[in-house]
C-alpha positions in Angstrom: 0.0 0.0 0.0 1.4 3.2 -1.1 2.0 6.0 1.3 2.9 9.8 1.3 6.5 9.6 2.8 8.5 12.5 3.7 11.4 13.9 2.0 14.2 11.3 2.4 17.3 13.7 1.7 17.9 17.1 1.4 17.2 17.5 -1.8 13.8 16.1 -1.8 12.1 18.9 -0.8 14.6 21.5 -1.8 12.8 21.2 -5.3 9.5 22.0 -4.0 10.9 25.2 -2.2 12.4 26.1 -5.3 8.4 26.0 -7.1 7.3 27.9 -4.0 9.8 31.2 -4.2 10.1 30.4 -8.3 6.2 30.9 -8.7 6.0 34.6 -7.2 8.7 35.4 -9.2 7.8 33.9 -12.6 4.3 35.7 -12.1 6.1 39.2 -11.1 8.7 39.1 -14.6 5.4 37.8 -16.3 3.6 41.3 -15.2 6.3 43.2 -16.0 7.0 41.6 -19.6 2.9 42.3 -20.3 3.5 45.7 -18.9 5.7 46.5 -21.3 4.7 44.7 -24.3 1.7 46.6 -24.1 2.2 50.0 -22.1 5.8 50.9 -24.3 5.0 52.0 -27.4 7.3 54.3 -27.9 10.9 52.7 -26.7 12.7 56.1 -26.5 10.8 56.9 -23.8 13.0 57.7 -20.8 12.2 58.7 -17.0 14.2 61.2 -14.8 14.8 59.5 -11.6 18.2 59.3 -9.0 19.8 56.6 -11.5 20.3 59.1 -14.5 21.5 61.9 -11.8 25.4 61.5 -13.4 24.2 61.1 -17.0 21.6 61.8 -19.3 21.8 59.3 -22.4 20.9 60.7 -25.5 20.9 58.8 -29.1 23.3 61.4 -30.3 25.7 60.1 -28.3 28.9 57.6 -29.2 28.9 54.0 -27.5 31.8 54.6 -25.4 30.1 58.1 -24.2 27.0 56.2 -23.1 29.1 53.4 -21.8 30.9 55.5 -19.5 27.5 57.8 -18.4 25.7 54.7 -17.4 28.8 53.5 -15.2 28.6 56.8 -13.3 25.1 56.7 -13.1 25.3 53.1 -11.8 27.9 54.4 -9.2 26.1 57.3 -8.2 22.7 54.8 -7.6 24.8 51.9 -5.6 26.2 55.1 -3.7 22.9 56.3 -2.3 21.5 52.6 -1.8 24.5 52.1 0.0 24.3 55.4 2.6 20.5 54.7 3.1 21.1 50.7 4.1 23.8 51.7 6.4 21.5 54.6 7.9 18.4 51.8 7.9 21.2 49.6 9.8 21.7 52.4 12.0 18.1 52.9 13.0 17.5 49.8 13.7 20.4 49.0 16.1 18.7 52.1 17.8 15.5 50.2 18.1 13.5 52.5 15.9 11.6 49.6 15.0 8.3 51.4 14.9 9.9 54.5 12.7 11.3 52.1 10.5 7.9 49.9 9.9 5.8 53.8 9.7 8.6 54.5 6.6 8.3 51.5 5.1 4.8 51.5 4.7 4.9 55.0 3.9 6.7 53.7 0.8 4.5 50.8 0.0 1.5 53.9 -0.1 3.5 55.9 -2.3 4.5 52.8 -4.6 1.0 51.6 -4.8 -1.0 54.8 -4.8 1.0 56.8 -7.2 3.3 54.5 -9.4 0.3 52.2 -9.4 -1.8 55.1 -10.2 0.0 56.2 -12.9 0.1 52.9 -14.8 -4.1 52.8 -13.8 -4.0 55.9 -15.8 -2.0 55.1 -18.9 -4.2 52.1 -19.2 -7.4 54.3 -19.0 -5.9 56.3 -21.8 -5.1 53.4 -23.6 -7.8 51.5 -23.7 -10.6 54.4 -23.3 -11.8 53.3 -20.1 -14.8 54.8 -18.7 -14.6 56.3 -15.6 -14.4 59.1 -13.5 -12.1 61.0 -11.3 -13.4 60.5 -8.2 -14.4 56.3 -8.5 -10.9 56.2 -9.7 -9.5 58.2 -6.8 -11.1 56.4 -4.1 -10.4 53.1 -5.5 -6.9 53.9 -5.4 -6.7 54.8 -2.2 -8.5 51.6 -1.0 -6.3 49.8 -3.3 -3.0 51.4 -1.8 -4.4 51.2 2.1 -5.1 47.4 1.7 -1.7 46.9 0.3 -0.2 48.5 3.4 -2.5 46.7 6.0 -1.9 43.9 3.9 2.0 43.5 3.8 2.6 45.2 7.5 -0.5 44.0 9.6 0.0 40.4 9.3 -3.5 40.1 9.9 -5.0 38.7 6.4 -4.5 35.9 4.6 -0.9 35.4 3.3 -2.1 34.7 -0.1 -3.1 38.4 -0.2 0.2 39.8 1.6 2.2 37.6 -1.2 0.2 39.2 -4.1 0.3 43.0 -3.0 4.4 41.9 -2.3 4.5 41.0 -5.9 2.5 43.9 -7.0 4.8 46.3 -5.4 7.7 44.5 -7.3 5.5 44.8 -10.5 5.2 48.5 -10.6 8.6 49.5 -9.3 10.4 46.8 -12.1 8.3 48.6 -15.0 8.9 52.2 -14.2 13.1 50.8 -13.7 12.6 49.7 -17.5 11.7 53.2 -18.5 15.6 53.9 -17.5 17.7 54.4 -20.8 19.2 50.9 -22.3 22.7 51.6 -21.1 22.2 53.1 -18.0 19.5 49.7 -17.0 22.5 46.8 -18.3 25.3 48.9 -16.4 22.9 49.2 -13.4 21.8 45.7 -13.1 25.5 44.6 -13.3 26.6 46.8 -10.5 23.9 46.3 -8.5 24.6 42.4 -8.5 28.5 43.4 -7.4 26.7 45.5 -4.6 24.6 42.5 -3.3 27.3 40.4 -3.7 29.3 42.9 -1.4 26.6 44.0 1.2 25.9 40.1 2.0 29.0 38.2 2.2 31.7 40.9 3.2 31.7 41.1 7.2 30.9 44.8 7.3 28.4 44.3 4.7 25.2 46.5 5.2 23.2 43.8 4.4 24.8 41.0 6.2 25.0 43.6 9.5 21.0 43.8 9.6 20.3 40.5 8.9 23.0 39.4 12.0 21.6 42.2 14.4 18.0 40.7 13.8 19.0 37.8 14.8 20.4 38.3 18.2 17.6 40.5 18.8 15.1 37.4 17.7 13.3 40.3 15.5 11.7 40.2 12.1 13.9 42.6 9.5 11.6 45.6 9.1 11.7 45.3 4.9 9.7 44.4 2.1 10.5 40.6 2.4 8.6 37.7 0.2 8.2 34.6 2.6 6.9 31.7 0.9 5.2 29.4 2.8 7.6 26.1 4.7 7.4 22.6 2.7 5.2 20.3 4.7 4.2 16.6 4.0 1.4 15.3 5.4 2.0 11.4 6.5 -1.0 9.6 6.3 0.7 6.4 7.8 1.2 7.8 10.9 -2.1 7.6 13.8 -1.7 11.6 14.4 -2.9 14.1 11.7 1.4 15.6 11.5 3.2 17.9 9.7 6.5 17.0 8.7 8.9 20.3 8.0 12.9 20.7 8.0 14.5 23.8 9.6 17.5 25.5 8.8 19.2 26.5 12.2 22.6 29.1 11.8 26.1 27.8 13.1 26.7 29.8 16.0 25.7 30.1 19.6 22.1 30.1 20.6 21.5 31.4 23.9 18.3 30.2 25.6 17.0 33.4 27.6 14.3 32.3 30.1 12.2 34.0 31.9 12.6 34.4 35.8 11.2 31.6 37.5 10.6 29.0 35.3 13.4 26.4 34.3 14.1 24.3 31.8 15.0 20.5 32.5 16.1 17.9 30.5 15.8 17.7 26.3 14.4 19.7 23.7 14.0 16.7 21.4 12.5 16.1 18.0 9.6 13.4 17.4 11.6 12.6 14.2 13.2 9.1 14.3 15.5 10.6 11.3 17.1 13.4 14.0 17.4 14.3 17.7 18.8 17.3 19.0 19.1 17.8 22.6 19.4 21.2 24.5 21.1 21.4 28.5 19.8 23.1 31.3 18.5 27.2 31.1 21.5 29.6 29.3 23.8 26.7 28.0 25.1 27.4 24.3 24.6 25.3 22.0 26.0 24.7 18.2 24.2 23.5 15.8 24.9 22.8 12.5 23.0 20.7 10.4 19.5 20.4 8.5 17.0 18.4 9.9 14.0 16.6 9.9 11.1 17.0 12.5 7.2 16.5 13.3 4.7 18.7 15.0 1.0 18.4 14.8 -0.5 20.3 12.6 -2.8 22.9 14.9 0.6 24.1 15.9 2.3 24.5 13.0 2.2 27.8 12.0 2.3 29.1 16.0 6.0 27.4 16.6 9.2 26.6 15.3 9.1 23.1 13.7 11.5 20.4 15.3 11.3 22.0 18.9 8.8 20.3 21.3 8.7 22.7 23.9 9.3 20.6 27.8 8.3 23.3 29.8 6.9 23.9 33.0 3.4 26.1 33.2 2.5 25.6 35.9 3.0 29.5 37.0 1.2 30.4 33.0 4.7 31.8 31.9 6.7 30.8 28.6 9.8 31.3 27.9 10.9 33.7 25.2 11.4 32.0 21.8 14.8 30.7 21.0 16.3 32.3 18.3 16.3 29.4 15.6 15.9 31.6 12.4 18.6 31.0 9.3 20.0 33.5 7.8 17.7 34.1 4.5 15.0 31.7 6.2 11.8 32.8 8.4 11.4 31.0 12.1 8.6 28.4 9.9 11.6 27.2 7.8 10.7 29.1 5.0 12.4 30.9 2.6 12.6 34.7 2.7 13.7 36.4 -0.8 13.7 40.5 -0.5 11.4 42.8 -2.8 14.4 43.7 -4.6 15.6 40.5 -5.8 12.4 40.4 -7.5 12.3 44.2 -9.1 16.0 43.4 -10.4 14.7 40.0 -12.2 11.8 41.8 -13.7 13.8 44.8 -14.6 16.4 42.4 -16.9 13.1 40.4 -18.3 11.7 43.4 -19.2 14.3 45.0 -20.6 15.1 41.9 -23.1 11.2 42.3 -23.8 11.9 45.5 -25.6 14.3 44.0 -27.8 12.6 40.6 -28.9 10.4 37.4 -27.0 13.1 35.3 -27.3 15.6 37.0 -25.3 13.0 37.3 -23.0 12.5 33.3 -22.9 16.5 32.9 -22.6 16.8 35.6 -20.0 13.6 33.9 -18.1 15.3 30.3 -18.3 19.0 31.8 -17.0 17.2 33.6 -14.4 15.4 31.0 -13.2 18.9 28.7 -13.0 20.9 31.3 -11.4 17.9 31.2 -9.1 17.7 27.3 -8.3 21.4 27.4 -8.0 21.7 30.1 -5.4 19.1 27.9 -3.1 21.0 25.0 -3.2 23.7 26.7 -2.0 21.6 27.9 0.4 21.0 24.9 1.3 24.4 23.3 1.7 25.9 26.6 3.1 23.4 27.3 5.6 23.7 31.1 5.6 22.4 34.0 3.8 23.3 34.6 0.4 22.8 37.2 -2.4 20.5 36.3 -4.6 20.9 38.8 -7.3 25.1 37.6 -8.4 24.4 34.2 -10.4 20.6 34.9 -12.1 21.7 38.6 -12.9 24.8 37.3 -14.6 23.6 34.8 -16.3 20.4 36.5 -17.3 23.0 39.3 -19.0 24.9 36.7 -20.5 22.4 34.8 -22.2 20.6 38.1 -23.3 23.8 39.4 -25.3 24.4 35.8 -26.8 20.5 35.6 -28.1 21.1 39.4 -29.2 24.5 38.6 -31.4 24.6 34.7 -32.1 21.0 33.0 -31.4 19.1 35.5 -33.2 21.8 35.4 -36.2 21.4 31.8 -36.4 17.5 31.4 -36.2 17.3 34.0 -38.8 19.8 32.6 -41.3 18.3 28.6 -40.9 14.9 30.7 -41.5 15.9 32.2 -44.7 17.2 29.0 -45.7 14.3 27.0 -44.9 15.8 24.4 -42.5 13.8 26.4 -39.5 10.0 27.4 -40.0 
């Protein structure tokens, strides 16, 4: 009799995490390529924004003139995103938590209400759309205030937080593609170098918020996409369980209890695959690998999967959670991509979209390799990792080869009939 076993290896359900974060993402370029297909008209249209502050690229121009102009215009960009993660960094290790949150969704409002708005409107003109001012004022507003509740409240369905997440990403990755050619190539190249930096180098912007968070046990105070943990139901088993693997961090976890209320004996897994046992109150432990754990499913999405909590209650008291979040992974075991990973991807997709469909399918396809290969590193490396480096430099790749030896080809085999 066949029955629903859980992932055997790591591997197993590594390719169904990959589906969960690849989905959003597909959808986002998807929106983006549409957007532009049917929004850009005219391609020599060009916004004014802080990434053309160095340079403005003209047609005139020679190729080594716009060359140049979109590398200081990419250095100028990475400058300011640069200053403003540091001072984010610096708020936050200041506990201006609530600052940073009121900010954030400040920016969400602004993203949805007015780029959002102004692609509403170009559509209207488009298509002819009837409507008036004020219906289309206060349907904006709604639209915009729901996509704030939505991605800071917590308190609606995630399905909804995930789509306004990727809706943000849409609109922000279309107006980027308005950005002349030169200037958005240079751009996406140095801002790949930049993530590269801000994440791996030890006084990396990045890398310093992410580590700050978690000794504090705190959620990042960004737009982050969380896609929901891999669970396997197993329908062998006499309990209705949830089977889920955890990333923990190499390091020390300190167990902070509250006064009065101890902890004695194991913190141990219902897994027969792993056990992992934690000492007595404010012992530090390593731990180091992935593994495999149970807990019942009415709990599953109130606690960290793998820990069965031994505690004491009798006083009512709990003790404070332990810090078991990997870096680049939520406290459910799931994976956390930032808002801009996505807007970068779309940007290059849409971009390539402008040129021809089938740099768009080639950039798609090395996007979406670069993207399964950074998560397996994940994976084996157990830490966080840029996401942008390998699909951003394989997307460019792949785009100039469709551009100067793919498209050659398919054109020459079509005007000698060996390709229809």
């Amino acid at each position: 009799m066949a029955q629903n076993q859980g992932p055997k290896t790591l591997l197993d359900s590594l390719g169904e995490e990959i589906i969960r974060i690849l989905t959003p993402v597909s959808i986002c370029m998807f929106l983006v390529v549409l957007l532009v297909s049917t929004l850009n008209s005219n391609s020599s249209t060009s916004v004014a924004s802080i990434a053309t502050i160095a340079y403005a690229e003209t047609s005139s121009d020679s190729s080594w003139d716009k060359f140049v102009g979109a590398l200081l215009n990419s250095l100028a960009f990475v400058a300011v995103v640069t200053v403003v993660t540091f001072i984010l960094v610096l708020l936050f290790y200041l506990r201006c938590t609530k600052f940073l949150k009121i900010y954030m969704g400040f920016s969400s409002f602004v993203v949805l209400g007015f780029m959002g708005g102004e692609i509403a409107l170009i559509f209207i003109e488009k298509f002819s759309v009837p409507i008036d001012c004020i219906t289309f004022s206060v349907v904006l507003f709604n639209f915009a205030a729901v996509g704030v509740l939505a991605v800071f409240m917590s308190k609606m369905a995630i399905f909804v937080t995930q789509g306004y997440l990727v809706l943000i990403g849409m609109f922000v990755a279309y107006w980027f593609t308005l950005l002349p050619e030169w200037t958005t190539w240079v751009l996406l190249v140095a801002m790949a170098l930049y993530d590269l930096a801000a994440v791996l180098l030890p006084v990396g912007p990045l890398r310093l918020l992410v580590e700050l968070a978690m000794s504090r046990d705190e959620d990042i105070p960004a737009l982050v996409y969380e896609a929901r943990p891999v669970t396997h139901h197993d329908s062998g088993s006499g309990e209705n369980t949830v089977q889920r693997r955890v990333w923990r961090e190499r390091g020390n976890v300190r167990l902070d209890l509250v006064d009065n209320l101890n902890l004695n004996g194991n913190v141990v897994s219902d897994a027969n695959t792993s056990v992992g046992t934690v000492q007595s109150s404010h012992n530090d432990t390593r731990i180091a690998r992935v593994e495999e754990g149970q807990v019942s499913e009415r709990d599953a999405e109130l606690s960290a999967p793998l820990i069965d909590h031994r505690m004491n209650s009798q006083d009512g008291m709990s003790a404070e959670s332990l810090v078991l979040e990997g870096m680049g992974l939520g406290s459910s075991g799931a994976i956390k991509l930032g808002l801009g990973d996505f807007i970068f991807y779309s940007v290059l997709v849409g971009r390539a979209a402008m040129y021809d469909f089938m740099a768009v399918y080639a950039c798609y396809l090395a996007i979406v390799a670069g993207l399964g290969i950074t998560l397996m590193l994940l994976a084996f490396y157990q830490k966080a990792l840029p996401a942008l480096p390998v699909s951003i430099a394989l997307g460019v790749l792949f785009y100039f080869l469709t551009r100067f030896l793919l498209e050659v080809f398919i054109v020459q085999c079509s005007l000698n009939l060996v390709m229809f």
